[in-house]
C-alpha positions, 0 to 999 in steps of 0.5 A: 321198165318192164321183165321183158328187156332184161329177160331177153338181154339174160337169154343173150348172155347165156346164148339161149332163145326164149320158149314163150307159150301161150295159154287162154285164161280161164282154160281149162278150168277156170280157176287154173290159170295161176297153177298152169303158168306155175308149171310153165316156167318149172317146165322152162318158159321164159315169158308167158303170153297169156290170152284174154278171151273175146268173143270174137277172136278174128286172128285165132283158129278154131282150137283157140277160139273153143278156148276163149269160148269156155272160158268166157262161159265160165265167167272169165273177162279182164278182170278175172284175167288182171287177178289171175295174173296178180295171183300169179306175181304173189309166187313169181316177180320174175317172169314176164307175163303178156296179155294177147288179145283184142280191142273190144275188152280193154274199150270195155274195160275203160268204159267201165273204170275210166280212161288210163285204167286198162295200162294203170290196173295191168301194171298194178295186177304185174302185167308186163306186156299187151299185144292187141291184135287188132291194134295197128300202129298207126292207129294207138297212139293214145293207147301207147303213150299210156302203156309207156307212162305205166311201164308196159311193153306194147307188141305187135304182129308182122306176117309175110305180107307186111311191107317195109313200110309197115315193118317200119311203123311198128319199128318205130313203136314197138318195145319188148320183142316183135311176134312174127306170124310165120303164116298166111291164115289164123292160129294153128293153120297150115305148114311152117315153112322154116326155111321162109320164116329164115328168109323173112328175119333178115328183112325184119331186123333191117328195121326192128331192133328189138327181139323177134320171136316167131309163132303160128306153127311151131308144134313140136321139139324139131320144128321149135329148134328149127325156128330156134336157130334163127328167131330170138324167141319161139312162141306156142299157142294152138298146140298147148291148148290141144295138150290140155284141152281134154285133160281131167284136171289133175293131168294139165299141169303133168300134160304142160309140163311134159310137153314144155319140157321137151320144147325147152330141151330142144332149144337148148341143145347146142349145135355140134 
């Protein structure tokens, strides 16, 4: 089993929602990565999605994919990602770590190391998770079976326009929690519409049993409380990146750490 069941069943307990931020590795510095996630959890995160950077990020904004596309420059591919998070584990055994991404780079991946050695090598470095974007359900069978044998989560997306059926099919699949894209569009386009996002969880919990967390959108302490109040989880991506994006080095980790902390009291406070 991998941390994310048992994180998700401790937030219940104590009646908490899971902050889970998302950061492009190898951004932004290239060497920082360990640190910042450090720095997440102080500041109060309870799973960190962490991107792999492709060069072709189909379901990212344009913030995003100016990160992945520094980070690639600098040398940071899937196996550079694989050794951040290995050296992330060697201070922290706890927090669940997912790596958010596409097919090309674990294709590549096991091209180079062989077949099964994305799943094997991702548990060995103490990854806990996958989201691979342009994995539908029906269509990762082999790839799914493989993470299952490693002990790894395999999540997915649901958008406002998935159909019962496709709510169904990742049902049926998926283990972990459920990311729900609370918007029509890429990463860090247009207004969240809390009060859709609050129409479309009863829909989805008629099938999927697992946590929901929600994303695209969330950009501050009272849009994270709103969706708070009805998700298992807030996810954000666009907005930590725009926090450190034009940091000197020396400031990401206070700059992280300011912005999380708020998130994470907001969450936190309880309804009078």
């Amino acid at each position: 089993m991998s941390r994310i069941q048992p994180t998700f069943e401790r937030l219940a307990r104590e009646q908490r929602k899971a902050l889970i931020p998302y950061i492009t590795a190898g951004f932004p510095h290239a060497d920082i990565t360990p640190e910042l996630m450090h720095a997440m959890v102080a500041a109060g995160s309870d799973v960190i999605e962490l991107g792999v950077p492709f060069s072709d990020p189909m379901a990212d904004g344009p913030v995003i994919q100016k990160a992945g596309e520094k980070a690639l420059a600098a040398g940071i591919g899937l196996a550079q990602v694989l050794a951040m998070v290995k050296t992330f584990r060697q201070r922290d055994a706890n927090t669940p770590v997912v790596l958010m991404g596409y097919a090309n780079p674990v294709e590549r991946y096991e091209l180079t190391h062989g077949k099964g050695a994305f799943a094997r090598d991702a548990a060995a470095s103490g990854v806990d998770g996958v989201l691979i974007v342009d994995y539908p359900p029906e269509e990762c069978e082999a790839f799914a079976a493989d993470l299952k044998r490693s002990g790894l989560d395999l999540i997915f997306l649901l958008a406002p326009t998935s159909t019962d059926e496709r709510i169904q099919q990742v049902a049926r699949v998926a283990t972990g929690y459920v990311y729900y894209v609370s918007l029509k569009g890429v990463t860090g386009a247009g207004h969240l519409d809390t009060a859709a996002v609050e129409e479309a969880l009863p829909r989805i919990r008629k099938h999927v049993k697992i946590p929901v967390g929600v994303g695209f959108g969330i950009r501050d302490a009272a849009t994270a409380r709103a969706i708070g109040r009805v998700a298992d989880a807030i996810v954000i991506g666009t907005k930590v990146i725009q926090v450190v994006e034009d940091q000197p080095r020396e400031k990401v980790l206070p700059a992280i750490s300011e912005f999380l902390a708020g998130i994470r009291t907001a969450l936190d406070l309880k309804t009078a």
